[in-house]
C-alpha positions as MATLAB code, in Angstrom:
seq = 'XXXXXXXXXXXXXXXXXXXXXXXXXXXXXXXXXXXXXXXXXXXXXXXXXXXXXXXXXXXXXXXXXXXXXXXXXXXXXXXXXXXXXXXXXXXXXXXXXXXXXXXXXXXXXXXXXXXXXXXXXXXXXXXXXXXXXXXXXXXXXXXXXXXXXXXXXXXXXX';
ca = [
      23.028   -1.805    5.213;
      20.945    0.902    3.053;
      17.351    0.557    3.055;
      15.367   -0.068   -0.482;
      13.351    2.890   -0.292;
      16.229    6.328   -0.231;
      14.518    8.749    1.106;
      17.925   11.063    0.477;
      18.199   10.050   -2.696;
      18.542   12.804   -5.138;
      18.230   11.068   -8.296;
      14.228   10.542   -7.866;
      12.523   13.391   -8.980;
      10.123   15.575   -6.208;
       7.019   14.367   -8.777;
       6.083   11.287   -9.969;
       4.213   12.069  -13.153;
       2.163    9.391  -14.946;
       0.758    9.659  -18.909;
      -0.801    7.746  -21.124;
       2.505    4.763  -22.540;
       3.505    6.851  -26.191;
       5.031    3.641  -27.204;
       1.773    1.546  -27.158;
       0.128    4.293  -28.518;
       2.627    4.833  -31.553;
       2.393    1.030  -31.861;
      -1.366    0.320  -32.150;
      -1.441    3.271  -34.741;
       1.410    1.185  -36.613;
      -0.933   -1.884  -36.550;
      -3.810   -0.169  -37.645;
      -2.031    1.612  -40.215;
      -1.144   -2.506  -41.253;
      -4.622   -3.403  -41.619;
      -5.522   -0.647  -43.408;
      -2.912   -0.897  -45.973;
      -3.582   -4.942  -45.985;
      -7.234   -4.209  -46.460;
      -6.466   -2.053  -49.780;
      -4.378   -4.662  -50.885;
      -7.350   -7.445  -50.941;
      -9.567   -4.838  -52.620;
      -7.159   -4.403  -55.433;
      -7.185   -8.237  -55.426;
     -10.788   -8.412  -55.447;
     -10.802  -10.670  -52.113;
     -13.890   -7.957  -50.941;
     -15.071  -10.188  -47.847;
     -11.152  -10.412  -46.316;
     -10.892   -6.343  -47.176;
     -14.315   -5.298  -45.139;
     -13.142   -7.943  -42.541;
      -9.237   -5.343  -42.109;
     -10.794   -2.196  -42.863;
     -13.775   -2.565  -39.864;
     -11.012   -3.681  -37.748;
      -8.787   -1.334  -38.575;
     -11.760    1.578  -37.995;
     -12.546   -0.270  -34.397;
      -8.851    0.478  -33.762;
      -8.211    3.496  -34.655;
     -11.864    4.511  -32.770;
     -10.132    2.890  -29.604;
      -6.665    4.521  -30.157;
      -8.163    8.268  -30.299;
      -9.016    8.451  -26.670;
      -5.337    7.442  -25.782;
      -4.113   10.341  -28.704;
      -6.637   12.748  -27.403;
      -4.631   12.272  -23.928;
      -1.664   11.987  -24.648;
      -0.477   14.986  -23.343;
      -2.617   14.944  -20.169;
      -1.341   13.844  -17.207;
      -3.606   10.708  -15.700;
      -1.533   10.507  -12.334;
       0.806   13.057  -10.227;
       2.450   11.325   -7.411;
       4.197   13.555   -5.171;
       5.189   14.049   -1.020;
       1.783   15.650   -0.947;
       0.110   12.971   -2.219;
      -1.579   11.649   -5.875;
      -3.537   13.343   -7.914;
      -6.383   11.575  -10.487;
      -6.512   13.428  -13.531;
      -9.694   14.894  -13.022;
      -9.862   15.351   -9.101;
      -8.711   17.034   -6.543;
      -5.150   16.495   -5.010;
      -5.791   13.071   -2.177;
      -3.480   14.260    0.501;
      -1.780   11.043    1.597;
      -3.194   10.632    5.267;
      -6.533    9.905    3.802;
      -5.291    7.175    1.306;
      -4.795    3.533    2.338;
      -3.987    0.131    0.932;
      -1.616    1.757   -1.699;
      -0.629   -1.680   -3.979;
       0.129   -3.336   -7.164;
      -2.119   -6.285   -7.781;
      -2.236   -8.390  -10.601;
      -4.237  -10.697  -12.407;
      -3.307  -13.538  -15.259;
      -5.309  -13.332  -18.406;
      -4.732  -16.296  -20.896;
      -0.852  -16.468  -20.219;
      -0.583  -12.717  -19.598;
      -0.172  -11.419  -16.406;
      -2.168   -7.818  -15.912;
      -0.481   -5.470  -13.465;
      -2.750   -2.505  -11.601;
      -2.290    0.397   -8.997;
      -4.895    0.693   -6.522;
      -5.459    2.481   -3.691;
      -8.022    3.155   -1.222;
      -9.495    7.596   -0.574;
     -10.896    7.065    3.372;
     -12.539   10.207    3.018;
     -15.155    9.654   -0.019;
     -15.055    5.902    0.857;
     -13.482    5.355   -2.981;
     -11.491    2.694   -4.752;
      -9.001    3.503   -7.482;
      -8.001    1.367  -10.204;
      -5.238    1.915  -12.850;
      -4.248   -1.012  -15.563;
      -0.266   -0.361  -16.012;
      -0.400   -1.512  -19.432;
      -1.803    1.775  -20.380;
       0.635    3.814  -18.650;
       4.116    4.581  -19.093;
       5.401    3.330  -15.747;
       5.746   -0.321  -15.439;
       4.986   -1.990  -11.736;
       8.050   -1.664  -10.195;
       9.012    1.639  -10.899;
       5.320    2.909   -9.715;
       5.193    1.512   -6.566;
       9.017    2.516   -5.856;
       8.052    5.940   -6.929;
       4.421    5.611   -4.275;
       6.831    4.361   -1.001;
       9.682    7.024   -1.591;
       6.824    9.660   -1.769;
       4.794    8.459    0.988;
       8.232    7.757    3.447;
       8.695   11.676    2.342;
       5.359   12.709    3.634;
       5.542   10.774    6.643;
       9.025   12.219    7.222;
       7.776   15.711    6.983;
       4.593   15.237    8.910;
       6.783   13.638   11.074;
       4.551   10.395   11.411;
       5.970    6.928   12.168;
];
């Protein structure tokens, strides 16, 4: 029987590389691009209360939406054999991270998926939402066991 996790297999990449989710991105900008066209509308119509109502919601929108376009070409995660590297830090070398695992979380009726993982050395949590990113659960922590069987492999750890 083949195990889950193919460590020979050549169709996943050497590099796991995580950004910002385009599509939610493109989408919010769509919405607010709704609401500010709606809020023009009830101008024109003289409804003045319902336009200020759409255009502050559209400006707390787009406000929100220009961190995720401001980094949308940045990488936020690199998962590789070597281990994962946090946008900002320092490459964590796998042998000092523990507790790699999605967790989740139901808000209202929707169910919030996250990536988190423990750095031994500086005693750190890490925390990643999924919704944000443009990996969904599965694929992430697929992508986290194929790269940490790798390292193991080559470190020759069991």
């Amino acid at each position: 029987m083949r195990p889950i996790v193919d460590l020979n297999n050549q169709w996943h990449s050497e590099e796991t590389v995580v950004y910002y989710s385009r599509l939610n991105t493109i989408f919010l900008l769509v919405f607010s691009l709704i609401l500010t066209t709606a809020a023009f509308y009830f101008i024109f119509i003289t409804q003045y209360i319902l336009a200020l109502i759409f255009l502050v919601g559209s400006i707390f929108l787009l406000n929100y939406i220009k961190h995720f376009l401001l980094e949308w070409n940045t990488i936020q995660l690199r998962i590789n054999s070597k281990g994962i590297l946090v946008r900002d830090e320092p490459l964590i070398s796998w042998s000092l991270i523990e507790n790699e695992r999605i967790t989740s979380s139901m808000v209202g009726r929707n169910q919030i998926y996250y990536f988190k993982f423990y750095n031994s050395e500086l005693h750190k949590s890490y925390e990643f939402k999924l919704d944000k990113y443009n990996y969904d659960f599965f694929e992430l922590i697929k992508s986290v066991e194929i790269h940490r069987e790798r390292f193991n492999k080559n470190n020759k750890i069991i």
